[in-house]
VEXFI-489141 format. One record per residue (C-alpha): residue number from 1; residue in one letter; chain; z, x, y. Coordinates in steps of 0.02 Angstrom, whole numbers. Example, Ala and Ser with C-alpha at 12.3 -4.5 7.8 and 13.67 -1.06 7.14 Angstrom:
pos->1, code->A, unit->A, up->390, east->615, north->-225;
pos->2, code->S, unit->A, up->357, east->684, north->-53;
***
This chain:
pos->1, code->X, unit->A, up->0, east->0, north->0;
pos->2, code->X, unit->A, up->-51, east->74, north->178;
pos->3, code->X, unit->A, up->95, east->89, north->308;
pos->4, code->X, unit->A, up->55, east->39, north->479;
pos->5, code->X, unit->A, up->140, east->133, north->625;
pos->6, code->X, unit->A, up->182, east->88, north->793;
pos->7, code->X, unit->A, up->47, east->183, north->905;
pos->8, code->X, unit->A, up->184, east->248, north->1019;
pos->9, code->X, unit->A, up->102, east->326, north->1202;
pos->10, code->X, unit->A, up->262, east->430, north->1219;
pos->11, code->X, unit->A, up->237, east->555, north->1087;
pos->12, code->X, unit->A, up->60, east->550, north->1119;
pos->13, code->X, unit->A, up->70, east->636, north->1303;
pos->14, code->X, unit->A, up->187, east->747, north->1227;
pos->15, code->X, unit->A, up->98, east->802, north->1098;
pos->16, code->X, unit->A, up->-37, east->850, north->1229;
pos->17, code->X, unit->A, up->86, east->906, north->1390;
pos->18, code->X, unit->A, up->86, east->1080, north->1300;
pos->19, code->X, unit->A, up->-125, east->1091, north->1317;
pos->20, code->X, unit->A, up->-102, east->1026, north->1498;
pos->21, code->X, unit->A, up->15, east->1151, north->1548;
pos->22, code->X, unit->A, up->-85, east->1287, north->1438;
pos->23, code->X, unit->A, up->-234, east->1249, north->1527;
pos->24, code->X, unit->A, up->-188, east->1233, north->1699;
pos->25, code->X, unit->A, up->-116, east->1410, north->1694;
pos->26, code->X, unit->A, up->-286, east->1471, north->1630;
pos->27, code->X, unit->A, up->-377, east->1407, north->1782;
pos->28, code->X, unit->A, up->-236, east->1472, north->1897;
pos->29, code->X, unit->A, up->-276, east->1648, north->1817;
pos->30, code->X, unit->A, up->-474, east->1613, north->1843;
pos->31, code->X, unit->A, up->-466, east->1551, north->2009;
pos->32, code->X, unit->A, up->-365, east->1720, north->2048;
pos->33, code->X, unit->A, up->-471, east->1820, north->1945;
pos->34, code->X, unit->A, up->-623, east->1725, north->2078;
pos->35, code->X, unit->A, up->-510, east->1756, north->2241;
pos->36, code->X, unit->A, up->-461, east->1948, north->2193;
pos->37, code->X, unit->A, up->-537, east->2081, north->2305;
pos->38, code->X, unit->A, up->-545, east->2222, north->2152;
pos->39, code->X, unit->A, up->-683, east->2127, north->2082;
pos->40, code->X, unit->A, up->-847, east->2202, north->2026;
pos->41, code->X, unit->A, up->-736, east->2377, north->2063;
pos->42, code->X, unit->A, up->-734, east->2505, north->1917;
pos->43, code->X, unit->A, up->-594, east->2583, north->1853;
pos->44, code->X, unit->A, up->-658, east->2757, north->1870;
pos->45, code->X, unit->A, up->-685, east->2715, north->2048;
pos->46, code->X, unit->A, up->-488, east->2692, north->2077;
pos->47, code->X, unit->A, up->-365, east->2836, north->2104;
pos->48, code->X, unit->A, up->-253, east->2789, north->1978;
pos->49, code->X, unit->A, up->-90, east->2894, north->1904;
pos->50, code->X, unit->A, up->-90, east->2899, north->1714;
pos->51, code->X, unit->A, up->63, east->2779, north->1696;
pos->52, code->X, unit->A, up->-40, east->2675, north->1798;
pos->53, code->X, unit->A, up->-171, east->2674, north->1725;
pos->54, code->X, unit->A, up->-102, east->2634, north->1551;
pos->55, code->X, unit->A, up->-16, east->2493, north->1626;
pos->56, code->X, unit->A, up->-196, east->2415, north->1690;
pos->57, code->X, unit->A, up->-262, east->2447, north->1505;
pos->58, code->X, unit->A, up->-121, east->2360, north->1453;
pos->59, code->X, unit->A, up->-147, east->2189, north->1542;
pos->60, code->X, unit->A, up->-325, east->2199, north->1535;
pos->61, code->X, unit->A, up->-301, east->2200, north->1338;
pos->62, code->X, unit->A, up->-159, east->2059, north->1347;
pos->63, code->X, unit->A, up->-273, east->1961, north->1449;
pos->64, code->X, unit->A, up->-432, east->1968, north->1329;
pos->65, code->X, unit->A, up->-301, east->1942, north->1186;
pos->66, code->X, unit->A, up->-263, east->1773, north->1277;
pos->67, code->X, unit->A, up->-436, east->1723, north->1294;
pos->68, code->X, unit->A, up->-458, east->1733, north->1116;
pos->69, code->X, unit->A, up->-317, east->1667, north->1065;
pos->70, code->X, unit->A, up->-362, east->1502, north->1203;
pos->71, code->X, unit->A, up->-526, east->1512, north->1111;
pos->72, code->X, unit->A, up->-474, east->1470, north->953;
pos->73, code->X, unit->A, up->-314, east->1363, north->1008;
pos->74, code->X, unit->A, up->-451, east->1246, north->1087;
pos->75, code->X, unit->A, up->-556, east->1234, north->970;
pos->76, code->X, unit->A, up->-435, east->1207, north->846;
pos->77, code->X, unit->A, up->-374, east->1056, north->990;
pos->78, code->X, unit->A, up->-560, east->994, north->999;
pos->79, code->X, unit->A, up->-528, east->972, north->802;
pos->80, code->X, unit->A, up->-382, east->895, north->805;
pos->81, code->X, unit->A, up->-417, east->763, north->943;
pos->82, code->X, unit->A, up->-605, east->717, north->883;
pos->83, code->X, unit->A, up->-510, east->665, north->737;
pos->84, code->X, unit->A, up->-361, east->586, north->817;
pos->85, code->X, unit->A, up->-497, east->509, north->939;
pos->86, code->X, unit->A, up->-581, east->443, north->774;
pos->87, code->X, unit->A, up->-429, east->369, north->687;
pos->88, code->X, unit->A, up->-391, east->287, north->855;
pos->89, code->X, unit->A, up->-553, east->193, north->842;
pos->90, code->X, unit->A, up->-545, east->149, north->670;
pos->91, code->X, unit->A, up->-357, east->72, north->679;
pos->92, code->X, unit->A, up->-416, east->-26, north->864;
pos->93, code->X, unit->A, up->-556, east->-109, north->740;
pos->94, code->X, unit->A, up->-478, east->-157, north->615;
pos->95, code->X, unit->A, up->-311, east->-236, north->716;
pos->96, code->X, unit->A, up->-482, east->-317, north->838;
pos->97, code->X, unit->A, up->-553, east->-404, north->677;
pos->98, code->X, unit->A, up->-394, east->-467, north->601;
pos->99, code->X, unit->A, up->-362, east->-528, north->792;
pos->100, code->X, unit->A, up->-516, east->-610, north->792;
pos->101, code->X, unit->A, up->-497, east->-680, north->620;
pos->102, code->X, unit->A, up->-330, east->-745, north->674;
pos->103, code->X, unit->A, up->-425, east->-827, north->821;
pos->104, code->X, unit->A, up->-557, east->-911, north->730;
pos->105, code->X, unit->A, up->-434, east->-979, north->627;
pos->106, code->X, unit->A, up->-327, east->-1057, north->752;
pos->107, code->X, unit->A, up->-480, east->-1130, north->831;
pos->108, code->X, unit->A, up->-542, east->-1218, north->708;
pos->109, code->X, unit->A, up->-360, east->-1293, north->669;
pos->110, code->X, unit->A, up->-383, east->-1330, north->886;
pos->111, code->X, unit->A, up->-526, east->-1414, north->862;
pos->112, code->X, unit->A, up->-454, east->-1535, north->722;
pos->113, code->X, unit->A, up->-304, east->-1571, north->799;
pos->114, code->X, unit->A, up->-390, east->-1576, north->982;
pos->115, code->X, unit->A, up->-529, east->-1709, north->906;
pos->116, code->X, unit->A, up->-387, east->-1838, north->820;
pos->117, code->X, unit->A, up->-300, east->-1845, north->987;
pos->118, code->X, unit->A, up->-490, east->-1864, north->1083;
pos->119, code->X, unit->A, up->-499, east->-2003, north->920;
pos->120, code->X, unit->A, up->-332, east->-2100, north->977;
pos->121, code->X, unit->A, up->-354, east->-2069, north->1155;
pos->122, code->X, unit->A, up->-213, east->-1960, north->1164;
pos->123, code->X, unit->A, up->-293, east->-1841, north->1279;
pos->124, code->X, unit->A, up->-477, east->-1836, north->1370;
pos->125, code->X, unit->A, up->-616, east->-1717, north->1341;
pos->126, code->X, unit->A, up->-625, east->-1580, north->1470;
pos->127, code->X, unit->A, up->-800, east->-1519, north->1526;
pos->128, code->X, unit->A, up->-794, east->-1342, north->1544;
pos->129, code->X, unit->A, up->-977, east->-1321, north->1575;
pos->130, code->X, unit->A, up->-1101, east->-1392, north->1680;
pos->131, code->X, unit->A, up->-1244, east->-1423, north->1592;
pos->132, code->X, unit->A, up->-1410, east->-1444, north->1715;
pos->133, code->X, unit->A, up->-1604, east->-1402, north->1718;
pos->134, code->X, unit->A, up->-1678, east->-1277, north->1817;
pos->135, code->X, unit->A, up->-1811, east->-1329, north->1965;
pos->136, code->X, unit->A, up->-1996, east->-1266, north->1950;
pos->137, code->X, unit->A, up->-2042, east->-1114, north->2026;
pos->138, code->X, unit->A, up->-2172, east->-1121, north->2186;
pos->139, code->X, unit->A, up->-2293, east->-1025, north->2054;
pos->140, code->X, unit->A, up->-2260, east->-1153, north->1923;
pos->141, code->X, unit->A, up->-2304, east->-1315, north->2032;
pos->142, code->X, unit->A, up->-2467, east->-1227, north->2091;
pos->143, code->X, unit->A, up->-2518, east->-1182, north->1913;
pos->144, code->X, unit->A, up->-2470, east->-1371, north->1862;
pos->145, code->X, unit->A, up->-2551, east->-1466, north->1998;
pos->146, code->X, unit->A, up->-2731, east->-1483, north->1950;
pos->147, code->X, unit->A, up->-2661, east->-1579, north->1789;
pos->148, code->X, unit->A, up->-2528, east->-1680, north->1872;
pos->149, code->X, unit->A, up->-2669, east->-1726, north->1987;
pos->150, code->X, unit->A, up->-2764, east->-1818, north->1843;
pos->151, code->X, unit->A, up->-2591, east->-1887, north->1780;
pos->152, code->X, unit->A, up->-2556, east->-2068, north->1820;
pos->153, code->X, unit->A, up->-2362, east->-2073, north->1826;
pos->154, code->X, unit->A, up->-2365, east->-1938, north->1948;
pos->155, code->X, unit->A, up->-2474, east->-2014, north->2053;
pos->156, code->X, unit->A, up->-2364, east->-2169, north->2055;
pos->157, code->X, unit->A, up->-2230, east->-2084, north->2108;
pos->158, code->X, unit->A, up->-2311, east->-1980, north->2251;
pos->159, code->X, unit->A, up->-2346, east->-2133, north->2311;
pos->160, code->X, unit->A, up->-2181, east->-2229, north->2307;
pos->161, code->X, unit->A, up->-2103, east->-2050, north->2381;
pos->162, code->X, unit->A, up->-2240, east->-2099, north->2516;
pos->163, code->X, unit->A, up->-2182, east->-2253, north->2544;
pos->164, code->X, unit->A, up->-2011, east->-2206, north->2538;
pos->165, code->X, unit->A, up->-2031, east->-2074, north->2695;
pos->166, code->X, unit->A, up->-2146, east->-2185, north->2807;
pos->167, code->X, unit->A, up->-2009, east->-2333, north->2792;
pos->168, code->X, unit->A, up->-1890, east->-2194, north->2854;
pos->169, code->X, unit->A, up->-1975, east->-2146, north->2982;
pos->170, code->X, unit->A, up->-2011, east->-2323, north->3051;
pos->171, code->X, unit->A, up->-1835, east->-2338, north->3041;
pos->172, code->X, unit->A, up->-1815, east->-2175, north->3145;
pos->173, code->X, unit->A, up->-1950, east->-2237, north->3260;
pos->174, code->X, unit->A, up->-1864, east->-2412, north->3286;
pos->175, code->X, unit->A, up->-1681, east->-2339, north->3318;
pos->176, code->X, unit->A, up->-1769, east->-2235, north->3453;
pos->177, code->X, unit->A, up->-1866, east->-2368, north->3554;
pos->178, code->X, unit->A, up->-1697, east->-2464, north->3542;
pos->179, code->X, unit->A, up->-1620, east->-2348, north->3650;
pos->180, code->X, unit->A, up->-1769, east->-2351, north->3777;
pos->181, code->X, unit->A, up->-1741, east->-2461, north->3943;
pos->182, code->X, unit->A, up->-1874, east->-2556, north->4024;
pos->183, code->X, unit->A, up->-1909, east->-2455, north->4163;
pos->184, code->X, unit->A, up->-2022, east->-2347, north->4059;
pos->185, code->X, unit->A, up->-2209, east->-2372, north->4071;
pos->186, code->X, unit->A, up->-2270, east->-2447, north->3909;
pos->187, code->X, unit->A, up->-2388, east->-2312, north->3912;
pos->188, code->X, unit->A, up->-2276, east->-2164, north->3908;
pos->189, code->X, unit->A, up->-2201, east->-2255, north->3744;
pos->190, code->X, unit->A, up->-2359, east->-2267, north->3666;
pos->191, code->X, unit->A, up->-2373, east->-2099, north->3684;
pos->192, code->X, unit->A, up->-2221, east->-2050, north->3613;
pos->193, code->X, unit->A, up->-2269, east->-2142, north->3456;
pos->194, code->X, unit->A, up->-2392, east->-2032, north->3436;
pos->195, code->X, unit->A, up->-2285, east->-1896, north->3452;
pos->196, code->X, unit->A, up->-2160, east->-1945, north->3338;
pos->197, code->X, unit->A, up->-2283, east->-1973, north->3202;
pos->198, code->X, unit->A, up->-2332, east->-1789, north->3213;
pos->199, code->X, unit->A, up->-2140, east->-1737, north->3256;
pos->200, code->X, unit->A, up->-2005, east->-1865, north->3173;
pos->201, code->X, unit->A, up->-1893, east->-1771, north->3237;
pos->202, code->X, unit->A, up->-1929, east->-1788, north->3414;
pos->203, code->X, unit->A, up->-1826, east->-1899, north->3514;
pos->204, code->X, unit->A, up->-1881, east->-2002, north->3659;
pos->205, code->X, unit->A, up->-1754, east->-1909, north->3794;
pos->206, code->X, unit->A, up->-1831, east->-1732, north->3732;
pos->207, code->X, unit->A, up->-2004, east->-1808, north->3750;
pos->208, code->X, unit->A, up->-1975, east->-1882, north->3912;
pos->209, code->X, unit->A, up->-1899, east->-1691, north->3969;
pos->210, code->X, unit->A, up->-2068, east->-1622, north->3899;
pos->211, code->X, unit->A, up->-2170, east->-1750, north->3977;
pos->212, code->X, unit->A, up->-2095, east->-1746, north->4165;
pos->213, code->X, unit->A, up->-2099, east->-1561, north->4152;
pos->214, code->X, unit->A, up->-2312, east->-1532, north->4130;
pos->215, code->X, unit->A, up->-2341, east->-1660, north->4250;
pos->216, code->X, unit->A, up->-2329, east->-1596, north->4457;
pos->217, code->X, unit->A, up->-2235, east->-1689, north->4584;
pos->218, code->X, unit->A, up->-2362, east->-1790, north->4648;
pos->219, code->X, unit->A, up->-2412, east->-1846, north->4470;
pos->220, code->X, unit->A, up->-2230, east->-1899, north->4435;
pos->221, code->X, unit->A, up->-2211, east->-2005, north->4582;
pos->222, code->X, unit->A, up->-2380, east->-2063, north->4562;
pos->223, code->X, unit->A, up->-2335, east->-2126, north->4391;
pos->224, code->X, unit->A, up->-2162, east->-2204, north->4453;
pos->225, code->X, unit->A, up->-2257, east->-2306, north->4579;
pos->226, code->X, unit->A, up->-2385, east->-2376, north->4461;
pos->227, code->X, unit->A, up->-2239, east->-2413, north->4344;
pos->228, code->X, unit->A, up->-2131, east->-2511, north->4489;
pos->229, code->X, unit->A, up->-2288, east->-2597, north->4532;
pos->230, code->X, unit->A, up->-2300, east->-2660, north->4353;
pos->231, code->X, unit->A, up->-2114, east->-2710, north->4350;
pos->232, code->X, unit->A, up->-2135, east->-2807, north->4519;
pos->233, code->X, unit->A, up->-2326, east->-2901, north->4437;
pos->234, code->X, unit->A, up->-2197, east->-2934, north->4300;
pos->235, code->X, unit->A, up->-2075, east->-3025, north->4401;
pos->236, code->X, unit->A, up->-2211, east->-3143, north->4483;
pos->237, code->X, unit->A, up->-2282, east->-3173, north->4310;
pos->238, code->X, unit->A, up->-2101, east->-3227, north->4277;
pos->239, code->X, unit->A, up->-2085, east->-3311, north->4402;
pos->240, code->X, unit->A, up->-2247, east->-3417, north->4403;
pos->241, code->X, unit->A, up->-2203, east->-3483, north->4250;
pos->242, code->X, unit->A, up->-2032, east->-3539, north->4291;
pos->243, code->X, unit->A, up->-2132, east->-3606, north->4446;
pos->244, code->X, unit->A, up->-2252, east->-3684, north->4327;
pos->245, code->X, unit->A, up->-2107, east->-3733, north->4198;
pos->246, code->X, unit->A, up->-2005, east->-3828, north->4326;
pos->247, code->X, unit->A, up->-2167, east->-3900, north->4384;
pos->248, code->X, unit->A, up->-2206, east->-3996, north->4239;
pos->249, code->X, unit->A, up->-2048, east->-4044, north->4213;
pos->250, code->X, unit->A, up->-2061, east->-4137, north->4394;
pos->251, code->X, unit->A, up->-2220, east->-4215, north->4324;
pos->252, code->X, unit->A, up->-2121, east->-4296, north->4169;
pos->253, code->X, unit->A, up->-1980, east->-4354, north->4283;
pos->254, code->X, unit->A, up->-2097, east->-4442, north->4407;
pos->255, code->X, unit->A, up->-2211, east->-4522, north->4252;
pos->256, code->X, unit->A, up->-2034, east->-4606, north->4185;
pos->257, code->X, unit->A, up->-1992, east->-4781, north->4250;
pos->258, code->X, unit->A, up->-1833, east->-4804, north->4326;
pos->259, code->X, unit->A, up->-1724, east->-4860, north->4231;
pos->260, code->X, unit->A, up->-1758, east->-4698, north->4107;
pos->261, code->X, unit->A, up->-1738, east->-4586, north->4238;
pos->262, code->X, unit->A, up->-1560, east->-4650, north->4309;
pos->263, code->X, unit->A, up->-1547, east->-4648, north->4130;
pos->264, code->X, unit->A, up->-1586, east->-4458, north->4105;
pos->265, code->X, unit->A, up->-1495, east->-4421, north->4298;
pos->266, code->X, unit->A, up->-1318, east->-4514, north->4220;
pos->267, code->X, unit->A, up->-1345, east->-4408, north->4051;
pos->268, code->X, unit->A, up->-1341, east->-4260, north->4157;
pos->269, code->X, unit->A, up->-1208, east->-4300, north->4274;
pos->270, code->X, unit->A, up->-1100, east->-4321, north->4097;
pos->271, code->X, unit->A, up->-1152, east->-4138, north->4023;
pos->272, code->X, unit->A, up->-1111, east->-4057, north->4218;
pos->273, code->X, unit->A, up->-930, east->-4141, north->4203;
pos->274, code->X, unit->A, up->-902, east->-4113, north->4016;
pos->275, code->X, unit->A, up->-914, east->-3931, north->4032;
pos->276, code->X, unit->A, up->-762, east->-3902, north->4183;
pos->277, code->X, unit->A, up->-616, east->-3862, north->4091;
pos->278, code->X, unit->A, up->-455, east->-3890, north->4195;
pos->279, code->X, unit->A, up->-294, east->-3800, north->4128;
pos->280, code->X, unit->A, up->-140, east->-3856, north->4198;
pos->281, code->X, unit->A, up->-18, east->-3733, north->4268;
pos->282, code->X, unit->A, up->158, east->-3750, north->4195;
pos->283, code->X, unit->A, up->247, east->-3605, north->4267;
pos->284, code->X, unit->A, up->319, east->-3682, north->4438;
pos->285, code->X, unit->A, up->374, east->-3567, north->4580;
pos->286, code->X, unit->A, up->484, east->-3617, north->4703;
pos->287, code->X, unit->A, up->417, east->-3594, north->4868;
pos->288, code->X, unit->A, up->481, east->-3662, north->5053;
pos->289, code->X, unit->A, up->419, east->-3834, north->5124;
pos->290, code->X, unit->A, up->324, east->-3736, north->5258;
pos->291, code->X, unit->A, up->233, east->-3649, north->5140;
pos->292, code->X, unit->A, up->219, east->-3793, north->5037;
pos->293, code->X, unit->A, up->123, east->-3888, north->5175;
pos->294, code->X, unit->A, up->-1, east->-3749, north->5224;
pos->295, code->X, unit->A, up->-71, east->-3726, north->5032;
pos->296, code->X, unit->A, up->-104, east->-3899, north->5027;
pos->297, code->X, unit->A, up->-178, east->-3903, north->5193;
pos->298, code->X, unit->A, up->-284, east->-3776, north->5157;
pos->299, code->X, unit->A, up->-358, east->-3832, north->4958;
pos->300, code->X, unit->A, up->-383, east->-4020, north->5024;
pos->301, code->X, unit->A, up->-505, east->-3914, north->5157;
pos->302, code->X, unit->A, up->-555, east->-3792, north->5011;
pos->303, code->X, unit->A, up->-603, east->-3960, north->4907;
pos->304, code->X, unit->A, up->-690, east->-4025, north->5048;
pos->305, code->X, unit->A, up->-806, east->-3892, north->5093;
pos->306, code->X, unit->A, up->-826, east->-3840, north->4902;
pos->307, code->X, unit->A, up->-894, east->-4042, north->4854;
pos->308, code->X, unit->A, up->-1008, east->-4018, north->5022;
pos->309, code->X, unit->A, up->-1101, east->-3861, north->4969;
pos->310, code->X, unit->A, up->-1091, east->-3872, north->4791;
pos->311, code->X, unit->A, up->-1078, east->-4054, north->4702;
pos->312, code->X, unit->A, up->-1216, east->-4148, north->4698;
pos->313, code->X, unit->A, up->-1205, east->-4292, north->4841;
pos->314, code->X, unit->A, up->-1251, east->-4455, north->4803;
pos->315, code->X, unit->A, up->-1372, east->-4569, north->4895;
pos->316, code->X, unit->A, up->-1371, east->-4725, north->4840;
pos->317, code->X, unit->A, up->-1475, east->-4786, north->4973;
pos->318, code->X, unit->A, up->-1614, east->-4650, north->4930;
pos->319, code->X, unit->A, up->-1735, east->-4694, north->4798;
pos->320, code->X, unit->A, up->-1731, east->-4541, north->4652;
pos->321, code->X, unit->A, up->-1928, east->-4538, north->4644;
pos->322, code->X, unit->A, up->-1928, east->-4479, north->4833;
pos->323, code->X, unit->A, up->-1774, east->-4366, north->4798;
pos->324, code->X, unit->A, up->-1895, east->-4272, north->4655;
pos->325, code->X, unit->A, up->-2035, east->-4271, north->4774;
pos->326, code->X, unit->A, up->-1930, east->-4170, north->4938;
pos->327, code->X, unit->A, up->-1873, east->-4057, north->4796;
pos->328, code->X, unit->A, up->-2036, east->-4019, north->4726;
pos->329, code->X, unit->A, up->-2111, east->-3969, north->4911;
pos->330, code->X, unit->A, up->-1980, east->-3862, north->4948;
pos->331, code->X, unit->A, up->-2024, east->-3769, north->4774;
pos->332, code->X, unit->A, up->-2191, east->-3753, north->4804;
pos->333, code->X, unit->A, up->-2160, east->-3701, north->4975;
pos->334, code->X, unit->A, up->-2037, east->-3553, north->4906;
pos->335, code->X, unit->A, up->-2159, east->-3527, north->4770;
pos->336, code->X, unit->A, up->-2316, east->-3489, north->4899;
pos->337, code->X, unit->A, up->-2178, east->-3381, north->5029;
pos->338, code->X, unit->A, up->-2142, east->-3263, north->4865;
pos->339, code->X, unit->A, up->-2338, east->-3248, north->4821;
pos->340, code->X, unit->A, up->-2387, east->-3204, north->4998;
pos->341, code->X, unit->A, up->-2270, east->-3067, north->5011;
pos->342, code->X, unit->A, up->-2333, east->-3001, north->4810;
pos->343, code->X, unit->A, up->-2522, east->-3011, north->4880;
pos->344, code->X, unit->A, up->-2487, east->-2928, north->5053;
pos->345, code->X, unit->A, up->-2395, east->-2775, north->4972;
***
């Protein structure tokens, strides 16, 4: 039966402190052997007595007896250690593969216990990888087009992608004309549709910016008064047909008989007074008599002058038909004052 020792480090580094030190006092003797001045000096060059002389034989015999001895103590080391180095491996393998043995069997035991718990709903499954499919290369797509061209599903879907990006940018377009006022020429805005078809990412302020700045300052105020002269034909084309609105309403009124019209004038009267909502006022404050006397003083004359400007007076001596009629000249009057001044400008 093999016996398994502890791999202890501690012997280990002494086993090779001895080498260490060994060795670092050989390279202290080199590197002084490299520094000393005698070198490359003979010995028959020196004036030397004989004692000293047998002294410098002496080392120089010592120190070539050291080298050979270092010479064989290392490679007897090299020896030693290659093996050492190669039982070292061996034992790390074999303790690796009974570790790994050890480990596959444990994980298979894992993975039976871990899949009845999964089974009961003990415990979830945790994904530990993310499983996903690379995109196509730019290379790839060019080398595949010509056949996806001639393929009908990919066709289909080109053209829902299509579909897809023009309803996005008509939703693009539509949040940015919401946000333009009317005082912009209708022009200008056709323009910028142009624009943004080319550029969806252009919005209307940075096209305005781009616009105003190519055009001089005479162009620019050139365009602002065509533009206020539109918005001013605008307003008489509003107004005519308010004019012309309220004018055929007149007409109906006066082809009604009488009784349908005081008819249509109570009706009215009813809808005026339905809609004035009067709250009362609970919280009292106690004020003097004096003062007492002027506020009333002053809303009975409020009330007055307010039912002579604003209510509608009746005349019950006045026939309605000729009522209609004074109200329609003075219409038609203000009506031809406001297109005079549009036609003299």
């Amino acid at each position: 039966m093999i016996e398994y020792e502890i791999l202890n480090l501690e012997e280990i580094k002494a086993m090779i402190s001895s080498f260490n030190d060994l060795q670092s006092a050989y390279n202290l003797l080199q590197s002084y052997s490299i520094e000393s001045p005698l070198k490359g000096v003979e010995i028959k060059n020196l004036k030397l007595s004989e004692e000293e002389l047998t002294r410098f034989n002496f080392i120089l015999n010592s120190i070539q007896s050291l080298i050979d001895d270092l010479l064989h103590i290392t490679d007897q080391n090299i020896i030693i250690f290659n093996a050492f180095q190669n039982e070292l491996l061996a034992k790390f393998k074999r303790s690796y593969k009974e570790r790994l043995k050890s480990l596959e069997l444990n994980k298979k035991n894992l993975q039976i216990l871990g899949n009845s718990l999964i089974k009961n709903k003990n415990i979830s499954k945790i994904v530990s990888n993310i499983s996903y499919i690379h995109s196509l290369k730019l290379t790839q797509w060019l080398e595949l087009i010509d056949s996806l061209k001639e393929n009908t599903t990919f066709n289909i879907i080109i053209e829902k992608i299509n579909e897809f990006y023009q309803d996005l940018i008509k939703v693009r377009l539509n949040e940015q004309l919401s946000m333009i006022r009317d005082k912009f020429d209708q022009t200008l805005i056709n323009e910028y549709k142009k624009a943004f078809y080319e550029n969806p990412s252009l919005s209307f302020s940075e096209y305005r910016h781009i616009y105003e700045n190519s055009l001089t300052k005479e162009e620019l105020d050139q365009k602002q008064d065509i533009i206020k002269n539109k918005r001013e034909k605008l307003e008489l084309e509003k107004l005519k047909e308010n004019q012309e609105r309220q004018d055929t309403l007149y007409q109906d009124y006066l082809r009604l008989p009488s009784k349908e019209f005081e008819r249509k004038r109570r009706k009215e009267r009813r809808g005026k007074l339905s809609k004035i909502d009067l709250k009362e006022n609970n919280n009292k404050i106690e004020i003097s008599k004096e003062t007492s006397d002027k506020i009333e003083k002053f809303k009975n004359s409020f009330d007055k002058s307010l039912k002579n400007r604003y209510l509608v007076q009746e005349d019950d001596g006045k026939n309605p038909i000729d009522l209609i009629r004074e109200r329609k000249k003075k219409k038609s009057e203000e009506f031809k004052k406001y297109k005079k001044h549009f036609e003299a400008e």
